[in-house]
Structure formats: C-alpha cells, structure tokens
C-alpha angles and dihedrals in degrees: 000000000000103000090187090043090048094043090049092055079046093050088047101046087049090047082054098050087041097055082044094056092039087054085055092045085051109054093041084061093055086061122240109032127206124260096222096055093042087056089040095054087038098061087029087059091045093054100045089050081051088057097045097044094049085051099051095053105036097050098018128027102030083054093047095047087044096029106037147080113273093258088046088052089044093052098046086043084062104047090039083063088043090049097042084047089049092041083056096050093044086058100041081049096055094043091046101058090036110129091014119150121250086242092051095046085046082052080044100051094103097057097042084043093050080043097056085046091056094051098049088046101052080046100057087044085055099048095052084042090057099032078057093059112030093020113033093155090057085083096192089111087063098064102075136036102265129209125261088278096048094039086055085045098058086048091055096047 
C-alpha cells in the first residue's frame, strides 16, 4: 500500500466536496439563491461523498481491516462505521431539502450552513486519522489535537 499516493487521492476527493460546498456558501451569501443551482450542488454533493466513500473503502480502510495490525484494522474499522453514518446523513440531508423552495433554503442558511461545517470538520478528523496511519511523516495529524481515532493511529505509527 502507498500511504503518500493514497493521502494525495484523499486530499483530492476532499478539495472537490470543498469547492462544492464553497460553491453552496457562496451562493447563500449572495441572498436568495436559485433553485436550480441548490439542487444542482445537492446531488452534486451526493454523488462526490459517494465517490469518496466508495475510495476510501475500497483502497483504505478494507486493506487496512484485512491487511493491518489489529489496532490498524480497529481504527479503520472505526472510521469505516463513522464514514458509512456521515454518508447516511449527507444523503437524508439532500433528500430532505429536495424540492425545497429558494426562501425556505434562505430560512434554512444557518443549518446548511451548520451541516457544511460538519462535513468539512469530520473530514479534516479523517485526513489527520489516515495521514496517521499510511503517512505518519507527513506530520500534518500532529498539529492539532485529534480525536480518539486519530490519537490510537499516531501510537501505532
């Protein structure tokens, strides 16, 4: 397994749900935003965590549960269970404000934007956790204090 090789795809599929979700806090600062583009950027966003999802287990976290140490395979069972409970959310999310009107997602602006925050933040969590594992010199997992899967990782590596 190439640890730097697999951090940099991570580091790609998270740049493309950013910009996504940048595209969203964008256009709810402009005001009123358009129906059309909210629906786009909500099945846009479904479709990228799909993506990503469908990465990290696939090429992460399963080798890592068949491959790895037992604390390796612990830890990637862990944030296999938190991905596939986000993964859920982001979908029950998007279905539940399709078809919503622009005034109702403007009501809305404070929870999407509470939601987008979410997403960046359990993001940045799983970067530092799988730096920690397939990339430990990276160093950018130290900087911050990580949560508990992040925290077992860096004792591992």
């Amino acid at each position: 397994m190439n640890g730097h090789r697999l951090v940099a795809q991570l580091r790609e599929h998270q740049a493309a749900i950013l910009a996504n979700t940048n595209r969203a806090r964008q256009a709810l600062a402009e005001g009123v935003p358009d129906d059309a583009l909210l629906a786009r950027l909500r099945w846009e966003m479904v479709r990228l965590m799909s993506a990503y999802q469908y990465f990290k287990h696939r090429e992460v976290f399963d080798v890592l549960i068949a491959d790895g140490n037992s604390n390796e395979a612990r830890i990637a069972r862990r944030l296999k269970a938190e991905c596939i409970s986000l993964g859920e959310e982001v979908r029950r999310f998007v279905a539940d404000r399709s078809g919503t009107q622009s005034a109702s997602a403007q009501a809305q602006r404070g929870q999407i934007l509470a939601f987008i925050d979410r997403i960046w933040e359990h993001m940045d969590y799983e970067r530092r956790a799988v730096i920690a594992i397939l990339d430990p010199a990276d160093g950018e997992a130290a900087h911050v204090i990580p949560p508990p899967a992040v925290q077992a990782a860096q004792r591992v590596g």
